[in-house]
N, C-alpha and C positions, 0 to 999 in steps of 0.2 A: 504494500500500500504506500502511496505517493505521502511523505509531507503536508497537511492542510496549509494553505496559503493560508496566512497572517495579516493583519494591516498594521504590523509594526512601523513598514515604514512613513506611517501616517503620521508619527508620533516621534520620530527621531529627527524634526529638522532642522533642532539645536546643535545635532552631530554631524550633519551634514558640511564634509569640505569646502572650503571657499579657495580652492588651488585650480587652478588655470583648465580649461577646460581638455579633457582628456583626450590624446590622439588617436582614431580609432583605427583597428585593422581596417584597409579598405583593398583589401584582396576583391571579397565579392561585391562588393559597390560598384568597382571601375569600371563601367562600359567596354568591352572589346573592339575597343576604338579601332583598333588596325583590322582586326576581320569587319567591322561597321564598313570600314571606308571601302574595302577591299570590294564587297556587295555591293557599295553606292557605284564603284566603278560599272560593275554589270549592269544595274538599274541605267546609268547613262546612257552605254551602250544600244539597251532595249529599249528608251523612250528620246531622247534624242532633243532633248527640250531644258531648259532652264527649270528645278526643282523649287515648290516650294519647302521652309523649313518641316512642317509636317511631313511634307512625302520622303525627304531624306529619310528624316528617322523611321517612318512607318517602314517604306520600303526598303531598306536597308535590312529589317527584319524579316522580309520574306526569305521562304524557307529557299524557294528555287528561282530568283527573280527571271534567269533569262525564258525559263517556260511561263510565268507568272504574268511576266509584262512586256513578251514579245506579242509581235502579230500586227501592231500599231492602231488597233483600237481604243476607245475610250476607257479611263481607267476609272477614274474618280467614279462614284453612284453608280457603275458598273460589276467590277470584276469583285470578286471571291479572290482574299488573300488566302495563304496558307503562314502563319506567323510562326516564329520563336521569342516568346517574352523569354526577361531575364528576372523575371519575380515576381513572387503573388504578396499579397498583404492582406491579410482577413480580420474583420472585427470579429469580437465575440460570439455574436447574436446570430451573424453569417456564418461564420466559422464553424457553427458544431452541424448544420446540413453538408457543410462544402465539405467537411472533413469524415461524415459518416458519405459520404460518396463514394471519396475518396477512397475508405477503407473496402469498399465492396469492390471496387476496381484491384484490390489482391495483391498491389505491390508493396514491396520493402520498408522504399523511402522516397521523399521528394526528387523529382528532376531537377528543380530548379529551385533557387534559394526564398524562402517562405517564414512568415511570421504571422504570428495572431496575436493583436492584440484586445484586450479586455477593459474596452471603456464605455459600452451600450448600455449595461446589467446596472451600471451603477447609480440609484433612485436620487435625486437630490430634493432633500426636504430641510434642514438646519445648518449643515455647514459639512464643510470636508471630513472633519475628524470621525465624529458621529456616523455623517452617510456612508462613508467608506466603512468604517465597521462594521456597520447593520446588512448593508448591500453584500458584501464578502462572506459574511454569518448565513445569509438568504438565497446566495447561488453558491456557496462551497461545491455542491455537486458536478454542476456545469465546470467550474473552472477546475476541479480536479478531472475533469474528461478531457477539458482543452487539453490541462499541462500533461500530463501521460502521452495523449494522444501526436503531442509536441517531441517528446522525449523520444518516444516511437519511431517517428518519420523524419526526426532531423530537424524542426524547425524551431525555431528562433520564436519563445514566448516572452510577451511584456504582461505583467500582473495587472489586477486591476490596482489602482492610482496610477498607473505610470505614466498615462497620458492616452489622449485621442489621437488614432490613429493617424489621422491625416498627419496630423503636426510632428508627431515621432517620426512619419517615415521622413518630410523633408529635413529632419535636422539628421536624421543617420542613413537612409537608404538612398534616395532620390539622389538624380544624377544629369547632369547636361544628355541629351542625345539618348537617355537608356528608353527602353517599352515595358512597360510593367501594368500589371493586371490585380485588382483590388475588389473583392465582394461587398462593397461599397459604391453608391451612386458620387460621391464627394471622392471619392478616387484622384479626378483632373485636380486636385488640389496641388500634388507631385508637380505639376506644371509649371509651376513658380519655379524649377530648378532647370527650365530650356529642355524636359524631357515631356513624351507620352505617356501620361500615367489613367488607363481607360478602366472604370466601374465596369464589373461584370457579374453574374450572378457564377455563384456556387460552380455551376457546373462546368461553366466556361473554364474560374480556376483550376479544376482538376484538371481540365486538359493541359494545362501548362506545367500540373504539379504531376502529371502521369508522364510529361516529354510526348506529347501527341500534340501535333499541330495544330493552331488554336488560327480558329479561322472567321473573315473578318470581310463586310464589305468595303473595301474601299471606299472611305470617305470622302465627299465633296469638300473644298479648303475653303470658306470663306475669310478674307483679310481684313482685318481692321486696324487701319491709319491711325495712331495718334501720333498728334500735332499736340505743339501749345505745352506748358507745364501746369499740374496739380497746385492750388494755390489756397490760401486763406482756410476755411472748414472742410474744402474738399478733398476727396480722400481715394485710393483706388477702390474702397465698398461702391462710393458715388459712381464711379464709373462703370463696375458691372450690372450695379442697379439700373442706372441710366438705359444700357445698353439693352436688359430684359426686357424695357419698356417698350425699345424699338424693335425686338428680335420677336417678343412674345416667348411664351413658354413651348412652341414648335418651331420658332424660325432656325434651330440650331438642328434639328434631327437630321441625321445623317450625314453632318456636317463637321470636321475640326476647327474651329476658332483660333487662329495666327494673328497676331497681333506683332506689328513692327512698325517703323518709322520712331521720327526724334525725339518723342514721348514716350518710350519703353526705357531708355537706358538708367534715367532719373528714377525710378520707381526701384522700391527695396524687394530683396525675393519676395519676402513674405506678402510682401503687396501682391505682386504678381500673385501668389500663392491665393491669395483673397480673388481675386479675380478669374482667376482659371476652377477654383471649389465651384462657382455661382454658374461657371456657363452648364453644367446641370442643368440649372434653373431654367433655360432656354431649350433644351434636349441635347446640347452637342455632344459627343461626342468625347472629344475632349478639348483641352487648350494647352495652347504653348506659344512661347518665348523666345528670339535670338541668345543665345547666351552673352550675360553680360557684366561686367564689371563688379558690378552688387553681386550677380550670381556667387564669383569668385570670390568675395569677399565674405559671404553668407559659410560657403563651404569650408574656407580655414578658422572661420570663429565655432564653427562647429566640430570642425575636429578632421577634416578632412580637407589639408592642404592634398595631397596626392592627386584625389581626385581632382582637384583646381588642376591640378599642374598636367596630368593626361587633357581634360577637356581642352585645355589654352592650346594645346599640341593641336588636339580635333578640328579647335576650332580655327586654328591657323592655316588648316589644308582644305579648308571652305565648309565644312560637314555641320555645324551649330550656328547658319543663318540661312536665309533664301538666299539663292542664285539671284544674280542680277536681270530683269526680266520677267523673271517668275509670274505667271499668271495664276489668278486666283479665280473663283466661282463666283464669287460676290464681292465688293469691295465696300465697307464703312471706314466714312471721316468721322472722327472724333478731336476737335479742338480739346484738349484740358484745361486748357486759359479761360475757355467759357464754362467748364460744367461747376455747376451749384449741388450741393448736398442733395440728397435725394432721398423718398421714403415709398415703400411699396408693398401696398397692400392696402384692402386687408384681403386674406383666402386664398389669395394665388402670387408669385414669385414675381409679376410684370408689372404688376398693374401701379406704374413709374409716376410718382407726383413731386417736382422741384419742393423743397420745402421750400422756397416764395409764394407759393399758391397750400402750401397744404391746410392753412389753417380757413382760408376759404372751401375748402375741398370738404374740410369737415363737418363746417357748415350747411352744406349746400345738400349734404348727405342726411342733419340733424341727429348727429351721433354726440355722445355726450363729449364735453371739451376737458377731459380727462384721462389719464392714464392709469392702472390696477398697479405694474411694475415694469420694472426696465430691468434687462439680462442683457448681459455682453460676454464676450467670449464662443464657445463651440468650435470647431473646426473652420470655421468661415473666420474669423477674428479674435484669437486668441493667444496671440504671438508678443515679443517683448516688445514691439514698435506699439501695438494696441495698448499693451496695456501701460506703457509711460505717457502715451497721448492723454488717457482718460486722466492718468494720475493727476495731470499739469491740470484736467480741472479741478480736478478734487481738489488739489493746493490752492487754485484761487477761490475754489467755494469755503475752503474752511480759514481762509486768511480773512474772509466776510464773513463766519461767525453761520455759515449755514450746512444744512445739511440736509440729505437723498428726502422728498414727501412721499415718496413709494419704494415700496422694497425694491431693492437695487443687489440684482444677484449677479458673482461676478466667476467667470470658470476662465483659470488657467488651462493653455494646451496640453503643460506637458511639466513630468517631473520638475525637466530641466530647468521650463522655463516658471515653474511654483516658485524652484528654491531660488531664483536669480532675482526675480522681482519682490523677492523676499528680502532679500542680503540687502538690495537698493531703496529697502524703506519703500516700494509701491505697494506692498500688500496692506502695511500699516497706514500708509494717506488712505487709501480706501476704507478701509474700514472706521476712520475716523470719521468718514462722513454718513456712515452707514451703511456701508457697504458688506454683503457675506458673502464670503469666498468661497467657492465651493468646488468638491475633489477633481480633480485632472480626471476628467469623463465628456461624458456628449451631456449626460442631464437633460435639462428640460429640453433643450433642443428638437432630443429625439420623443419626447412625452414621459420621458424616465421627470417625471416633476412632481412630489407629495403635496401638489399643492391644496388647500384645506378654505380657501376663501372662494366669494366668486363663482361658486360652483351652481350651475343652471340660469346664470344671471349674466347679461351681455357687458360686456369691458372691453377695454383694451389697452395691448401689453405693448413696449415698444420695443425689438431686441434686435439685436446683431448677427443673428444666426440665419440660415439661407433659404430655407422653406417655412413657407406659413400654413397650410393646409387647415381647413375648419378640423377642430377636434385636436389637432399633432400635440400640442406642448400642455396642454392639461386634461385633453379628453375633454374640456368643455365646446360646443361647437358652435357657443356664442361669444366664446373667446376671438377677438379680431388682432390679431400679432400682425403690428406693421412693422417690416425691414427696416432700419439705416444704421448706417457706422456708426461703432464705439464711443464715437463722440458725441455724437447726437444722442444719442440713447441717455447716457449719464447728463449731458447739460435738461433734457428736458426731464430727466429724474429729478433734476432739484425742483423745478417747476409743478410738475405734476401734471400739465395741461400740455392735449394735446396741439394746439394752437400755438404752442411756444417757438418763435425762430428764435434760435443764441445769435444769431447772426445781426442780426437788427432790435429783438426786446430784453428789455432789463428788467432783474427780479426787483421786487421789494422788502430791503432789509429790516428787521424788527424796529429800528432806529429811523423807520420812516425816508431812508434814504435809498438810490438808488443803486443797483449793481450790474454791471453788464458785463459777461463772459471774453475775455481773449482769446482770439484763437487759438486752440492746443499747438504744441509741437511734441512730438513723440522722438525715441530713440531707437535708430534703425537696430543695431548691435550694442552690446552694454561696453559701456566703456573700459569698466575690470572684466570683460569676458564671461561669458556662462560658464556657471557651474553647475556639476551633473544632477549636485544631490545626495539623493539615498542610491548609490550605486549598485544596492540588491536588486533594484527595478530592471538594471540590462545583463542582458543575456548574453551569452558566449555566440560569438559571431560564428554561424555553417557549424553548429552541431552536429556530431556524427550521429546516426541513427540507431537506436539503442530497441533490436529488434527484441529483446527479450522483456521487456518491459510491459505487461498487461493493460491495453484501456481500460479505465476506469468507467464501468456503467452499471449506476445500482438494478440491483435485482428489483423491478413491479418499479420502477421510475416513473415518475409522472412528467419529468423533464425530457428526458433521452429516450429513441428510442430507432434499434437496430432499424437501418432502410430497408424494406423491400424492394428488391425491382420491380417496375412495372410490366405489365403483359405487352405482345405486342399490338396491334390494331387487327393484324393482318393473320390469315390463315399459313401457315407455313408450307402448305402444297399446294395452294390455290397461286393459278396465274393473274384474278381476277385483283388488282388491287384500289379498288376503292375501298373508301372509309364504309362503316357497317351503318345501317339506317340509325339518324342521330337524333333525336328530341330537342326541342329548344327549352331552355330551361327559364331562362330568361331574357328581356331584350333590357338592357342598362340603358336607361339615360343621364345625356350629358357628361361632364369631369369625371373620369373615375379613375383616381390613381390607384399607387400601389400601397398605399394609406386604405383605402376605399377596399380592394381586395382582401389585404390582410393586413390587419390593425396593427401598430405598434402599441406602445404604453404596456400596460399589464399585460398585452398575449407576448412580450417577448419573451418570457419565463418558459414559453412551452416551443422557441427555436428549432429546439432539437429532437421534436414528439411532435411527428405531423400528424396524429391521429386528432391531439388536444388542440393543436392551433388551428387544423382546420375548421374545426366550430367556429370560428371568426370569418368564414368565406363571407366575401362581400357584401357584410351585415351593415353597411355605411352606403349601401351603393343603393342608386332609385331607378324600380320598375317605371318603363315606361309605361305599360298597361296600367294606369292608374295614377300612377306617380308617389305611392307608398316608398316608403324605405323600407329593406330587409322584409320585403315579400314576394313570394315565387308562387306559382298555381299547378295544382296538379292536376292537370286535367283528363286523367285518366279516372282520379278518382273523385272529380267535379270537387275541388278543396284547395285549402289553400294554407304555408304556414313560411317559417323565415325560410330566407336560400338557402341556408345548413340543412334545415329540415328536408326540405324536398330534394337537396341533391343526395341527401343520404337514403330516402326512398328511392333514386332512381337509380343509383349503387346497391341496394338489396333487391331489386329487380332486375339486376345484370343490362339496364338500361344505358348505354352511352349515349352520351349528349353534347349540347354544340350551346354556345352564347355569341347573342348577336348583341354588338358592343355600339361605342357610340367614336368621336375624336380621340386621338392620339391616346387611347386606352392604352393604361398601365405608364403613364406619365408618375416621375418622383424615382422614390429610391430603386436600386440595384435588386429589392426584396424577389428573390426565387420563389419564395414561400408563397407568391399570388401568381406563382406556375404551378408549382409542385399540387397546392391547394387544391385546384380545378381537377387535374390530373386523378389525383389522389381517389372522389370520388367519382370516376368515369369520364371528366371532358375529353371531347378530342375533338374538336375544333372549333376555332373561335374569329368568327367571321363580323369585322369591324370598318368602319369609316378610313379609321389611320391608327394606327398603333405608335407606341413610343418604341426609339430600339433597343431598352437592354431588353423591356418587358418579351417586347417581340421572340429575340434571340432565346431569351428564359423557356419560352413557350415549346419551342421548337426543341429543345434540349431536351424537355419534358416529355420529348411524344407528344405535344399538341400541335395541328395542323391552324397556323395564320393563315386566312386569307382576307382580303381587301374589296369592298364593295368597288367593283367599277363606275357605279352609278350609286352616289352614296345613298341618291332618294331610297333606292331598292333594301336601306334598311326600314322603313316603317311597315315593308309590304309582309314582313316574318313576324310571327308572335309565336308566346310560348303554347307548348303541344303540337305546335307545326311540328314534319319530319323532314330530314333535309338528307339528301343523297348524294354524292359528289359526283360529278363527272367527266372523264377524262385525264383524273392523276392515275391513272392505270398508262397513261401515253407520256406522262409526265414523268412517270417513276421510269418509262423506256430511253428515256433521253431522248425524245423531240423534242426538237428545240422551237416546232411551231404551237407545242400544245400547250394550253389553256384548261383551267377546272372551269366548269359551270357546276351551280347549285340547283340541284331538282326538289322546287318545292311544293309540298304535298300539305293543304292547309287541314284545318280540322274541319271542315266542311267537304273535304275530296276534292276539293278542286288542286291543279297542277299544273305547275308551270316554273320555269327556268332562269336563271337569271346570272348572269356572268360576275366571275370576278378575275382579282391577280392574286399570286403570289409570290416568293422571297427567297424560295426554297432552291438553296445550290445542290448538287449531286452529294454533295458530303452532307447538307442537310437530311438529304433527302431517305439518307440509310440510318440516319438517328431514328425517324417518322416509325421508317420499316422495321428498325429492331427494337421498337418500343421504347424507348431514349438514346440518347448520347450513350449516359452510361453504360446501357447494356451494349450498345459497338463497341464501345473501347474496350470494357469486358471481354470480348469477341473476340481482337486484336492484339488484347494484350498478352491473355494467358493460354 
């Protein structure tokens, strides 16, 4: 039996070193710069064109470029990569699906270098020391399955406090020019350090962590210019914010987001890093950065001069910027000399209002002119530039004798960076003005929040963190969480109203006199250097794998629990391959992310037990027959009860069934678990307007069959108990290249009729479909 993980290190940061920040092995960090370049040479050969910076890196990673991107066809929103990432990164909450896959796949140990870290699970209600304890006490089971399962296959574990993933991996993993794969939608956060760092679900990771080719459409590059420098309150959050506004939460699908011109070099990693987490918010893909000057600078305060000194080589033989030329797919100007602080929301991630206008905006809405609380920090802004920005106000708020009128919750990224802003007196300005600190985690961000006030009553919160989704950060869904920078957040905590600009209104001090905010300035890198901390939190870099080591999984757990494979769709002697007659179960209306499919908050508890979490299948999502939330019909047996309920009737009738979706369905997190879900009780195909693409890719990994209304009207004309039949992926599964599915609809009235769509599905899709998932092919091919 493993050790139980402790929160001692919650409690030792009296002991904690203040010695110069530690040099790390960076053997498996360094991009294989000379084999990179070596591949971009073939890529040149084969496409004969000026490269954008994404496509270097991307394609530099293909497994076989001259077969890959010969032929002189279109690439981009075209072609089927075949990739080799250099590393996966798993949060908690992901991490115990991706890793029971994992083990069903039969191998030893990891191909490629992997870490999980443990910052989802951990609940924030009163303050670091406390949460941390109780949270550690409340999933010990979970986290001794991680850590075993870690020790087992070689990888690299961070405990819970150590920090949020995103942030740990840029300050030790992330790399100029590397590709790396994260079961996390905030993944592109890594892109702050001039690399590809792409959110994938679960399964995607195992192919990278089984050495099986992990494969990828070729993204479309759209570029965005800045011009102009960041000035006065504005901040690079302002600018991603901005930028959602213009892009929407679809304008980025299937798209990588490049950002370059005279406006990139000024900006600190972590900025970039703030900016490349958010394009999420828009669907992209991912984002990235010329490598630049800050990058290099960011990398030796961290601990890894080596790697500065390979990438400056890289990037001196052209490989870590575009080609001169270089065309893109879209092009945005962005002046920064003009963009103004920005707030957005509430509900969804775009919806972009200058704070010049937002106190009219509020008005005009008749929402109360108030705020519940202000949160700063989470993965999107929670780095040492943020948090000495806010400090600078809290020193002018308490040099005026005032202090936070709403709770004002504040999350460090990461060990490192607790104990640094520790050492420099900013934990302390904080909290003198009221501020509570809470453990190096995601917290409320992700709905991990005990929050006890406010509950069924409409507020709103103002935070820093990247998604707003009705319900996400308290479960309440009349909770409205409006986005903006660090700054904003904390200057309009003191005020309490949300009509407050810092930029133009002064508070009023007890003394009847007036007080108006300065603008912050923040510190890109601490001047004494970071320090690590409680150094039990990092791990021994490329563990060897310690096959004798048992996973930990309680016997009768209600958390874990052994994966089954799935069946396949298909008869295994039959030539016939379409899908088997499918039911509709439901038609979704509207938004329905991967929130909406499968809940965070308290269902994260049951991660690793897809029998428990399924009870949450898209018990937030709304019938269009009606427009009820969390109601399905059984029209077999003229009744009606939640979607759990009737999907689990049409699984004890060995019924498969199909959902007919609405826009960019399964928009938000990386969450597998609103694949697996479906799957789990019988879906197999799920025929939508537009899908998001991890959701999409998830699908398909799962054995579920995407397809795309060609005429989106043709979704009203399906309702549930229709029977739907597929047509023609029998010609599709042949490899014609002229064929098409059509859907044969068969109403509840008998009547029938057909109605075309597309689909997505490459030949390597297409044998996941046949063998009932990804994982059962790889299965197939491995052993």
């Amino acid at each position: 039996m493993l050790p139980r993980i402790t929160s001692r290190a919650a409690f030792t940061r009296a002991l904690a070193t203040h010695a110069g920040v530690v040099q790390k092995d960076c053997t498996s960090i360094t991009p294989p710069y000379a084999h990179l370049l070596e591949k971009l040479e073939q890529v040149r050969k084969a496409l004969k064109r000026p490269l954008t910076l994404a496509e270097k890196i991307l394609y530099s990673h293909v497994v076989d470029p001259s077969s890959s991107l010969s032929g002189g066809g279109r690439i981009r929103g075209e072609a089927y990569l075949q990739l080799s990432p250099e590393r996966v990164a798993m949060q908690d909450a992901s991490a115990q699906m991706a890793l029971l896959q994992f083990m069903s796949a039969g191998l030893s140990q990891c191909a490629v270098p992997t870490s999980i870290h443990c910052d989802h699970l951990i609940q924030a209600v009163d303050g670091a020391e406390s949460d941390l304890k109780r949270s550690i006490f409340t999933n010990q089971e979970v986290f001794d399955f991680l850590r075993s399962a870690a020790q087992k296959y070689g990888i690299e574990f961070w405990g819970p406090g150590s920090g949020i993933i995103h942030q740990i991996v840029l300050e030790n993993y992330a790399a100029p020019g590397m590709l790396m794969l994260g079961t996390d939608s905030h993944t592109p956060n890594a892109g702050g350090l001039g690399m590809l760092a792409i959110g994938v679900g679960g399964a995607d990771a195992v192919d990278a962590m089984t050495g099986t080719d992990w494969e990828l459409k070729a993204p479309n590059v759209i570029g965005i210019h800045l011009t102009g420098k960041l000035s006065g309150w504005a901040t690079p959050k302002d600018l991603i914010l901005h930028l959602a506004g213009k892009l929407t939460v679809r304008g980025g699908t299937g798209s990588i987001l490049e950002y370059y011109g005279p406006g990139v070099a000024a900006q600190s990693c972590t900025g970039l890093a703030t900016i490349a987490n958010m394009g999420a918010e828009v669907g992209a893909t991912t984002s990235t950065f010329p490598y630049s000057s800050n990058m290099r600078e960011y990398l030796k305060a961290t601990g890894r001069a080596p790697v500065a000194a390979a990438a400056d080589k890289a990037a001196a033989q052209g490989f870590l910027s575009a080609d001169e030329g270089a065309e893109y797919d879209e092009v945005i100007e962005i002046n920064l000399s003009e963009l103004q602080p920005t707030i957005n929301g509430p509900f969804t991630p775009d919806l972009a209002t200058p704070i010049s206008q937002f106190g009219k905006f509020i008005k005009e809405q008749g929402w109360k002119d108030e705020i519940s609380a202000g949160l700063i920090g989470s993965c999107t802004n929670s780095s040492y530039e943020d948090m000495t920005s806010v400090a600078d106000l809290a020193r002018q708020a308490k040099s005026a004798g005032l202090k936070t009128q709403v709770p004002f919750l504040c999350t460090p990224g990461s060990e490192q960076i607790s104990a640094t802003i520790e050492r420099d007196n900013v934990t302390s300005t904080l909290q003198d003005v009221g501020a509570v600190v809470l453990a190096n985690a995601c917290g409320p961000c992700i709905g991990q929040w005990g929050r006890t006030d406010k509950k069924g009553e409409e507020n709103a919160i103002l935070t820093s963190f990247n998604r707003n989704f009705k319900s996400r950060n308290d479960g309440n869904s009349k909770t409205m969480n409006f986005l903006a920078s660090p700054t904003i957040v904390t200057a309009m905590a003191f005020s309490g109203k949300l009509s407050f600009n810092p930029l133009v209104d002064s508070l009023t001090l007890p003394s009847g006199e007036q007080f108006k905010f300065v603008a912050p300035s923040g510190q890109d890198l601490p001047t004494n250097g970071f320090i690590p901390g409680d150094e039990t939190y990092y791990p021994r870099p490329t563990p060897k794998a310690q096959p004798e080591v048992e996973v930990v999984i309680k016997k009768d757990s209600q958390r874990l629990e052994i994966l089954e494979p799935f069946g396949s769709h298909f008869s295994p002697s039959s030539k016939n391959l379409e899908l088997p007659p499918l039911k509709v179960l439901v038609r979704v209306r509207g938004k329905c992310t991967t929130d909406h499919i499968s809940a965070a908050g308290p269902w994260l508890k049951y991660k690793g037990h897809l029998t428990n979490i399924s009870e949450n299948l898209l018990i937030t999502a709304i019938n269009d027959e009606g427009g009820e939330m969390n109601v399905a019909f059984d029209r077999d047996t003229d009744s009606s009860g939640t979607i759990p309920e009737i999907a689990k009737r049409f699984k004890a009738r060995q019924q498969p069934w199909a959902l007919v979706v609405d826009d960019n369905y399964g928009e938000g997190s990386a969450r597998e678990h609103a694949a697996l879900q479906p799957r789990f009780y019988g879906c197999a195909m799920i025929l939508a307007r537009s899908f998001a693409r991890i959701h999409e890719t998830n699908l398909k990994k799962q054995g579920v069959l995407p397809l795309w209304f060609v005429d989106k009207a043709d979704y009203s004309k399906i309702g549930s108990g229709d029977v739907l039949n597929t047509v023609g992926l029998t010609e599709v599964f042949s490899g014609d290249p002229e064929a098409s599915i059509k859907i044969k609809v068969t109403k509840r009235d008998g009547s029938v009729f057909e109605i075309p769509t597309k689909h997505t599905m490459s030949a390597g899709q297409l044998e996941w479909l046949k063998a009932g998932s990804a994982l059962n092919y790889i299965r197939s091919t491995k052993i």
